[in-house]
C-alpha positions as CSV (number, residue, x, y, z in Angstrom):
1,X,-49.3,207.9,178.1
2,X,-46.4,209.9,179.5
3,X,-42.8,209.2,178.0
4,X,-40.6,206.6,179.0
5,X,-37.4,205.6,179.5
6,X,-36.4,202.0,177.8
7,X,-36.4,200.7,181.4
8,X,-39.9,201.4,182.1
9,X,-41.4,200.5,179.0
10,X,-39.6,196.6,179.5
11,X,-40.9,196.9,183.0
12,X,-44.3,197.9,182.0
13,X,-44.8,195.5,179.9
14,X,-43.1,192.6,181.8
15,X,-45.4,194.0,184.6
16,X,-48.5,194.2,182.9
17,X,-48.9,198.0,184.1
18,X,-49.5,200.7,182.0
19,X,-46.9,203.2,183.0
20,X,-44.3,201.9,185.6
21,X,-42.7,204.7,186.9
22,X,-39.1,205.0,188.6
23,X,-39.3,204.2,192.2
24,X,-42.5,202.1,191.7
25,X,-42.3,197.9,192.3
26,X,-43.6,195.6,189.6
27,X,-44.2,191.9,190.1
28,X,-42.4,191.4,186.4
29,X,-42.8,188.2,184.2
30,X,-39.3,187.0,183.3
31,X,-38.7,186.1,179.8
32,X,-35.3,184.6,180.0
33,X,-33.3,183.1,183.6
34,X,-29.6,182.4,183.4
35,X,-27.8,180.7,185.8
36,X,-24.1,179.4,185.3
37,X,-21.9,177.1,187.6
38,X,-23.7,178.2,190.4
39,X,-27.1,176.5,189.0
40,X,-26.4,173.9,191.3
41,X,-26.9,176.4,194.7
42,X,-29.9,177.2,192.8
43,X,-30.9,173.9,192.6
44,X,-30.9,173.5,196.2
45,X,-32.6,176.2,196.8
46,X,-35.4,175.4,194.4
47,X,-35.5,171.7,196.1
48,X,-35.6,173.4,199.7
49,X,-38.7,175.3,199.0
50,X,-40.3,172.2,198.5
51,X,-41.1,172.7,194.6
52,X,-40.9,170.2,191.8
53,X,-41.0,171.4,188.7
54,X,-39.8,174.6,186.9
55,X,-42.2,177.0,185.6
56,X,-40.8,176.4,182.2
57,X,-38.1,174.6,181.1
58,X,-37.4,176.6,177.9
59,X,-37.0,180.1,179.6
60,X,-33.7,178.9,181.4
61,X,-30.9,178.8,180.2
62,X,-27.3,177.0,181.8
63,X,-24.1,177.0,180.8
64,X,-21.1,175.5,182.7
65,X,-18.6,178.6,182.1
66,X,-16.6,179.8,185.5
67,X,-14.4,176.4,186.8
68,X,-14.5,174.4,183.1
69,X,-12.9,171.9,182.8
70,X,-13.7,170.6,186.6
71,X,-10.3,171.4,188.6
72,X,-11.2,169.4,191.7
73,X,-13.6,167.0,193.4
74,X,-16.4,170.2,194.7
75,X,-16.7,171.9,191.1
76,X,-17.1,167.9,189.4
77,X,-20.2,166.9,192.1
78,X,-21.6,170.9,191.2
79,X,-21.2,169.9,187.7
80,X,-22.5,166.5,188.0
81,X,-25.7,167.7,190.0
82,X,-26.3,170.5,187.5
83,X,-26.2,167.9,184.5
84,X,-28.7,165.4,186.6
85,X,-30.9,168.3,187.3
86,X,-31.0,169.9,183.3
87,X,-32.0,165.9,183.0
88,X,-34.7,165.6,185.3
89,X,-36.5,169.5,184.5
90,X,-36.0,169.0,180.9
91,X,-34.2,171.9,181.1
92,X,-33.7,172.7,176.9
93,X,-30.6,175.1,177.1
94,X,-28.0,173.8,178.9
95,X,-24.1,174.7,177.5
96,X,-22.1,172.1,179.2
97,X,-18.2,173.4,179.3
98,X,-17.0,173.6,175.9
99,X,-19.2,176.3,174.8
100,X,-17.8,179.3,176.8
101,X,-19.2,182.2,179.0
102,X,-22.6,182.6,179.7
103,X,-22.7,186.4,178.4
104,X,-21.1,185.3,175.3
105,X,-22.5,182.4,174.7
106,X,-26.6,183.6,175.2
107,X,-26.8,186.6,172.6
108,X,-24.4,184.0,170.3
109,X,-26.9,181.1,170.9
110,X,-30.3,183.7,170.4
111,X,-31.3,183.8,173.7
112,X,-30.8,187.5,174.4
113,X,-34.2,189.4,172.3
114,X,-34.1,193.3,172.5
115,X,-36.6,194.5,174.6
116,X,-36.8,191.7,176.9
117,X,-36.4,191.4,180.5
118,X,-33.4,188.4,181.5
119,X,-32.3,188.1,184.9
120,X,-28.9,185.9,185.9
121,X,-26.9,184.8,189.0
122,X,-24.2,186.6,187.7
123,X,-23.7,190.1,188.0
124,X,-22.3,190.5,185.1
125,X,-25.8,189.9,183.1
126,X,-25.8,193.7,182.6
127,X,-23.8,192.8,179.4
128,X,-27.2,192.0,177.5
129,X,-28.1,195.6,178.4
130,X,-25.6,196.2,175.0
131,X,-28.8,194.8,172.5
132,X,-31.6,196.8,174.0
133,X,-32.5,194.6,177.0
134,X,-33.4,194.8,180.4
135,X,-31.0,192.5,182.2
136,X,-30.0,192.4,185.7
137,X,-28.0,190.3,188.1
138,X,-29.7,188.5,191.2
139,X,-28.9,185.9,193.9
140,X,-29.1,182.1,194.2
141,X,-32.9,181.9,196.2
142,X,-34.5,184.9,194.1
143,X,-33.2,182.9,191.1
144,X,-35.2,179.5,192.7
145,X,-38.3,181.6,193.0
146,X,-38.1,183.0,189.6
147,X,-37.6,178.8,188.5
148,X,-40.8,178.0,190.2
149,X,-42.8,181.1,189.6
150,X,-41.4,183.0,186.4
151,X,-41.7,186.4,188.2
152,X,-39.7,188.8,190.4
153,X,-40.6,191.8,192.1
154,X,-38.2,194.4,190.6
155,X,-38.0,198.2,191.9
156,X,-37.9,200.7,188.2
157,X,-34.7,202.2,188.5
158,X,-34.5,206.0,188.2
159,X,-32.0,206.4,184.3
160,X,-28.7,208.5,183.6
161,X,-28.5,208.9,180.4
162,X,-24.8,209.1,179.0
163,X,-24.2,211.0,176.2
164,X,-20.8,210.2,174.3
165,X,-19.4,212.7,172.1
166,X,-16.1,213.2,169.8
167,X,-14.0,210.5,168.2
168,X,-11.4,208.2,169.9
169,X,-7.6,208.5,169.2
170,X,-5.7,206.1,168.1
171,X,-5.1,203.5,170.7
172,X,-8.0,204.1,172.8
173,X,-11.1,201.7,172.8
174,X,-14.5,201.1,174.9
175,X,-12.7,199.6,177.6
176,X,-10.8,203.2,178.3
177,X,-14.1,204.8,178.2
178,X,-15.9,202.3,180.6
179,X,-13.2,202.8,183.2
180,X,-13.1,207.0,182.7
181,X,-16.7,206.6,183.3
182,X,-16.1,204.3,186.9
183,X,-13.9,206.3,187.5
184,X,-15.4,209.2,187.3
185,X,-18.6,207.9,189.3
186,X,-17.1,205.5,191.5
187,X,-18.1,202.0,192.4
188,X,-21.5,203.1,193.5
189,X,-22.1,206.7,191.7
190,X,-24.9,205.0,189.9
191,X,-25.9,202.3,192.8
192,X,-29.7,200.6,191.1
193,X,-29.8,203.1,188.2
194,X,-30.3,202.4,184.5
195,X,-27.8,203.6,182.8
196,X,-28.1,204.1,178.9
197,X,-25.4,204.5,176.7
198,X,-26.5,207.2,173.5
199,X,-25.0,209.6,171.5
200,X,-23.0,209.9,168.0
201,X,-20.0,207.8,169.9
202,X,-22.2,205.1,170.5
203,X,-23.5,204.9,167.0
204,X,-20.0,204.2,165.7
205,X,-19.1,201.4,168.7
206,X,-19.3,197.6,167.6
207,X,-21.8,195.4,169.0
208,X,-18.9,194.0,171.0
209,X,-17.4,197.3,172.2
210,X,-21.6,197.8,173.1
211,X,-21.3,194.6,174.9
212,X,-17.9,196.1,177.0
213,X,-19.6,199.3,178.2
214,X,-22.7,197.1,179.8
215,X,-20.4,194.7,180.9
216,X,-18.8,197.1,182.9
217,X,-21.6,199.3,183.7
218,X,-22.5,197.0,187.4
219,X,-19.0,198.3,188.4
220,X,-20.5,201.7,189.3
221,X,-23.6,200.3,191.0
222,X,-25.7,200.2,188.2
223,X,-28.9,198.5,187.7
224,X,-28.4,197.7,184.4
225,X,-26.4,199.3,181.3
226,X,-28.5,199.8,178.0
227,X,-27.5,200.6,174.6
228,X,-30.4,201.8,172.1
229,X,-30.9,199.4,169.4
230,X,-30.0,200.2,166.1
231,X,-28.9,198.8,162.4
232,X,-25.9,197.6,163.8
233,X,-27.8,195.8,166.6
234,X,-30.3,194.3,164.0
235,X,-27.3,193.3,161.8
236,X,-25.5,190.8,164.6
237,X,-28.6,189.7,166.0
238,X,-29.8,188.1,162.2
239,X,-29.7,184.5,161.7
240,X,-29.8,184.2,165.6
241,X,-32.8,185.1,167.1
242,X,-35.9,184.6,165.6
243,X,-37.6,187.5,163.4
244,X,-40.8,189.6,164.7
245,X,-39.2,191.5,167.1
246,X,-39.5,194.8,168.3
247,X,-36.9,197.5,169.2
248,X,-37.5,199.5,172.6
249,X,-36.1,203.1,172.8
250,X,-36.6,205.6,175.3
251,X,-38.9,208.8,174.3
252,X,-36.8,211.4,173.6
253,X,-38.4,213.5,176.3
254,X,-38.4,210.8,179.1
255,X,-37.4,211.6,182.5
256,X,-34.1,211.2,183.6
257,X,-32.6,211.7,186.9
258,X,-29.0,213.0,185.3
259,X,-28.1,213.7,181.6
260,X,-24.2,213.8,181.5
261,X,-22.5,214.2,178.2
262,X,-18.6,213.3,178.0
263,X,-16.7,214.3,175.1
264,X,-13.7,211.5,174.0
265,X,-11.7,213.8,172.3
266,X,-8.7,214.1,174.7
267,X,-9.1,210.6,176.2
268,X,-6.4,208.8,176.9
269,X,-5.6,204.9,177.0
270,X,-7.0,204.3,181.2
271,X,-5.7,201.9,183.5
272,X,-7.7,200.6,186.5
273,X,-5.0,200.7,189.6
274,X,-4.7,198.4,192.7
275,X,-7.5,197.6,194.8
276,X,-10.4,199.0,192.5
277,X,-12.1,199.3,189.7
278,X,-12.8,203.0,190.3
279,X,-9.4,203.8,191.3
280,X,-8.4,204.7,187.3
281,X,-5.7,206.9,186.1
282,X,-4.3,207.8,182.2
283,X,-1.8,204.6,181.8
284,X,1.0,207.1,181.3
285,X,0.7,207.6,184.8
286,X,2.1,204.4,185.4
287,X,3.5,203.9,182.7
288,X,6.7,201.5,183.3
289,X,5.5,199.0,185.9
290,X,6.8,195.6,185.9
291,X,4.3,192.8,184.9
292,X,4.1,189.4,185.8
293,X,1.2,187.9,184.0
294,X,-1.2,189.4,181.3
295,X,-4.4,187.8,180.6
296,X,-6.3,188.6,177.9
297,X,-10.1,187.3,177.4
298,X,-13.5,187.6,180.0
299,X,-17.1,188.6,179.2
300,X,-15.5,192.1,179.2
301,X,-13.1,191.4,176.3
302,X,-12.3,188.3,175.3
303,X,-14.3,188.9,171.8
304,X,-13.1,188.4,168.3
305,X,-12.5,192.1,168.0
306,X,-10.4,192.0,171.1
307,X,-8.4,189.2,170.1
308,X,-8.0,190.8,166.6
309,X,-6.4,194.0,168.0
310,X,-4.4,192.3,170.1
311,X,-2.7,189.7,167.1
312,X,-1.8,192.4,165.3
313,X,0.0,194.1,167.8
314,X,1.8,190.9,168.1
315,X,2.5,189.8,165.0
316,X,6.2,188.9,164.2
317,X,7.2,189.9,168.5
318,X,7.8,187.9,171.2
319,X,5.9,188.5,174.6
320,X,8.9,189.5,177.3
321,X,11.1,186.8,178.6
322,X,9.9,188.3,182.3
323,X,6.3,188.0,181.6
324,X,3.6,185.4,180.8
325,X,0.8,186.3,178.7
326,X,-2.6,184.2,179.1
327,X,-4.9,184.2,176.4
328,X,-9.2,183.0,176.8
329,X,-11.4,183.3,173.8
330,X,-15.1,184.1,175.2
331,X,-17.1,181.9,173.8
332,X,-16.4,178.7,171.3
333,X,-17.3,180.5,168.6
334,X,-14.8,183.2,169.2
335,X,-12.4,180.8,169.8
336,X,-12.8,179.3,166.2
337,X,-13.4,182.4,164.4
338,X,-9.8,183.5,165.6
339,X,-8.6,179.9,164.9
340,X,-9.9,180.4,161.2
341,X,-8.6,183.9,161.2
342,X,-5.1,183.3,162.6
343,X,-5.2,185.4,165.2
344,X,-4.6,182.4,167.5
345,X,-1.2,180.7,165.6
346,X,-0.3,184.8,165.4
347,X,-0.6,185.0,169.6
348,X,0.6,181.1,170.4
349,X,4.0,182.4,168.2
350,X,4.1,185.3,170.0
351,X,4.7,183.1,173.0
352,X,1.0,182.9,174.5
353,X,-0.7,180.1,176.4
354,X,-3.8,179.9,174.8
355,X,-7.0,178.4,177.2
356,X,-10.2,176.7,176.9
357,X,-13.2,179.2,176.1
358,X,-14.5,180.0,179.9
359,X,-13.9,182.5,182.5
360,X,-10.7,181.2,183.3
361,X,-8.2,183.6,185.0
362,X,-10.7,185.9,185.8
363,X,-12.5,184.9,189.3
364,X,-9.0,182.7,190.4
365,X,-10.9,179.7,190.7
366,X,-8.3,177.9,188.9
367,X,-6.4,179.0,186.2
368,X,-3.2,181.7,186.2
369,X,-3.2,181.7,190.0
370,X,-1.2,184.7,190.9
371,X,1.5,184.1,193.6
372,X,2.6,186.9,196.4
373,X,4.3,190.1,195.4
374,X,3.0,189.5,191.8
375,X,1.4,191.6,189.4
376,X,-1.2,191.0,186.7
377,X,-2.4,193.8,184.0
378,X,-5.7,192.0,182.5
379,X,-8.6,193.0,180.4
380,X,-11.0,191.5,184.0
381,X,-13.2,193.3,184.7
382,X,-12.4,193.5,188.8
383,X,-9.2,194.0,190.4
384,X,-10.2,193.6,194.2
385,X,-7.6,192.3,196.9
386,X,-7.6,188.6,196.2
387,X,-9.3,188.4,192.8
388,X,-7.0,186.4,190.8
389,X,-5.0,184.7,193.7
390,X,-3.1,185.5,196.4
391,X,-4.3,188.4,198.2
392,X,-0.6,190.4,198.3
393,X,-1.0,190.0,194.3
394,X,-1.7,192.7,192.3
395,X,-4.2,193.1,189.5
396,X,-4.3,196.2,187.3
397,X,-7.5,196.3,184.6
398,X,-7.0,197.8,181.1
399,X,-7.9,197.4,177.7
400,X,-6.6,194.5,175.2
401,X,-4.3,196.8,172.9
402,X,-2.6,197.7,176.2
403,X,-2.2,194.6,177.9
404,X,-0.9,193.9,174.2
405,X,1.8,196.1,173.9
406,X,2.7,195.5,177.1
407,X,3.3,191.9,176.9
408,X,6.1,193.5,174.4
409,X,8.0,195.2,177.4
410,X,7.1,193.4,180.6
411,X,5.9,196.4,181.8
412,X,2.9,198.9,181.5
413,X,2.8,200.4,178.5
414,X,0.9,202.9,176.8
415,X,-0.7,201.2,173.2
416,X,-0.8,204.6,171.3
417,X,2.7,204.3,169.2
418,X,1.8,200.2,168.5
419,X,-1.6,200.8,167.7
420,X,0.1,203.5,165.2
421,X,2.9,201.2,164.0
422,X,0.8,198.4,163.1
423,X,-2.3,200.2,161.6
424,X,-5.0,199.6,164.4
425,X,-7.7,201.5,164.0
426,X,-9.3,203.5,167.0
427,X,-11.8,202.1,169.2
428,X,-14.7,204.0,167.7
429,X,-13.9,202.5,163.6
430,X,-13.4,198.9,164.5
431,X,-16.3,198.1,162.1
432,X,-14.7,195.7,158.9
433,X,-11.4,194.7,161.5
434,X,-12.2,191.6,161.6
435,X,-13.5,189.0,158.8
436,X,-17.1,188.3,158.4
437,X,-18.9,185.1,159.6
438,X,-19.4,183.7,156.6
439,X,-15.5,184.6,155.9
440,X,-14.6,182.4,158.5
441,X,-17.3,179.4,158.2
442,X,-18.9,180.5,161.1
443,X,-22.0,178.5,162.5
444,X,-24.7,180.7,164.0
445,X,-27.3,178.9,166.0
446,X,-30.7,180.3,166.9
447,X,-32.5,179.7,169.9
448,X,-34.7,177.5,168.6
449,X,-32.3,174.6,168.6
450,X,-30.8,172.6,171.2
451,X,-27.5,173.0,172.6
């Protein structure tokens, strides 16, 4: 058998096809659909084709993340006909909205298997990609088809493999490497590629900095973003899913369309400017900015690690009289871990608003609206004209340490000298920052039980 890439062994396999090979279409069996908020357009769809019943009830997975609690009349009828509908399909995994985001809440619950092929209506559902799997992001009626038939044609995307290389300083983090990387290829440099994520860098990332890198990797086109599976991997994933799987790696001598190595050394803390995600500069470039709102949380970085860094940079300071800093755990279980671990009291003192688990500022649905002439700096993961409110707003994108230290000033501000002052390890040596799970009396819940 020729070598392959992780991408076309979980398509082979999913496809029942020996050897899929780039550029080829499989009709692939899906092992896991996720569909959040907008479950209930896929609902309609699904009813509109005429079908009944779901192919199978426990390969679909719901949760209520993106307008939680319900801010108006439309979101409470979505949310009342997605409940009704979980009800009727005996649909098994369905996270109503005090559980948190979808791709925090799946890999937490044990839903997300290395090796497996998950789709989502969310584009976002590249951030499983960070545990081995094949996960991509599709649309409302290929999502009803995949309900009624549990397959989806699926096109093998040609790989670039990222190498990583040299250590972090202090101050930068996965989130300034995601957006060197956009930046670098744009918002469609690596339009329906797999993109895998190797090297001795990635070795010493967290599973959550793993989980930032695919998070982000849709926001140059790709396919899907894949981290190898390692120790680490195996480590977060115990006591969640359940035993008797089996890593996927690429062969070393698969074929790839580009092999680009990128060496960290020199790296600086990035900031992703006004109207883009691509459009990313060093923040010393603009350095000095004044800052309206700062929101820190998202399926990007609102992790336990994220909110860790961002406590200590806070500890004993006030956030600026000028500015308002929004704070969004991911997930439930985030948001009790940093309860437990004080990181919460640390940040509410500091003078933030702390928010329900969800996506909350992020997509402007209904939280930390942004009026005209504003401007937010945010850990988001888009920026675009409009994002987060009013469309003569401003949204800048950048890691948590930054939007930390700038919550200090009211204006940009490069993390380096905080993350010094206050003993913040760099983003590559973040294993041991924050406590344990059984430290903090943390629940894990395999897939095997209901929500």
């Amino acid at each position: 058998m020729p070598p392959q890439t992780i991408s076309q062994k979980v398509l082979s396999r999913a496809g029942g096809v020996a050897s899929a090979r780039a550029g080829e279409i499989v009709n692939a069996r899906v092992d896991l659909a996720m569909s959040h908020d907008n479950a209930a357009l896929v609902a309609k769809r699904f009813k509109e084709l005429g079908l009944e019943r779901v192919w199978d009830p426990d390969r679909i997975v719901i949760p209520l993340d993106h307008r939680i609690p319900a801010p108006d009349i439309k979101t409470a009828t979505n949310h009342k006909e997605i409940r009704t509908f979980v009800a009727e399909q005996g649909i098994r995994y369905f996270y109503d909205i005090k559980e948190g985001i979808c791709h925090q809440v799946l890999p937490e619950k044990g839903h997300v298997v290395p090796g497996s092929l998950i789709v989502g209506t969310d584009s976002h559902t590249t951030t499983y990609g960070a545990f081995g799997a094949f996960a991509a992001g599709i649309g409302a009626t290929e999502m009803a088809a995949v309900w009624a038939t549990g397959e989806i044609w699926l096109q093998v995307p040609e790989t670039i493999r990222y190498r990583f290389e040299g250590r972090f300083r202090t101050g930068v983090f996965a989130k300034d490497l995601a957006m060197r990387v956009i930046g670098d290829q744009g918002i469609a440099g690596c339009d329906y590629h797999a993109v895998e994520f190797t090297g001795p860098l990635m070795q010493r990332l967290t599973v959550d900095s793993r989980m930032t890198l695919s998070n982000l990797a849709m926001e140059m086109g790709a396919k899907v973003g894949i981290a190898e599976v390692d120790e680490k991997t195996v480590r977060w994933l115990a006591g969640r899913v359940p035993e008797g799987w089996e890593p996927v790696l690429s062969d070393e001598d698969a074929p790839v369309e580009r092999d680009l190595t990128l060496d960290v050394t020199d790296l600086e803390p990035q900031i992703a400017c006004p109207h883009s995600v691509d459009n990313v500069h060093p923040v010393s470039a603009v350095a000095g900015t004044e800052i309206h709102q700062l929101f820190l949380g998202t399926c990007t970085n609102g992790r336990l690690e994220d909110l860790a860094v961002a406590a200590r940079i806070l500890e004993g300071e006030t956030v600026h009289a000028g500015s308002r800093l929004l704070v969004t755990p991911a997930s439930a279980e985030v948001y009790r871990g940093a309860m437990r671990a004080g990181y919460l009291d640390i940040l509410s003192e500091a003078g933030a608003v702390i928010l329900n688990p969800g996506c909350g500022p992020c997509l402007g649905g209904h939280q930390g609206i942004l009026a005209p002439g504003e401007r937010a700096l945010t850990t988001t993961n888009r920026n675009f004209k409009g994002r987060m409110g009013s469309p003569d707003a401003e949204v800048f994108l950048a890691s948590p340490a930054t939007v930390a230290a700038s919550a200090l000033y009211g204006c940009i501000s490069d993390p380096t000298e905080a993350c010094r002052e206050h003993a913040i390890p760099a983003g590559d040596t973040l294993d041991g920052l924050t406590p344990d799970a059984a430290t903090l009396g943390r629940v894990r819940l395999a897939a095997t039980e209901v929500a």
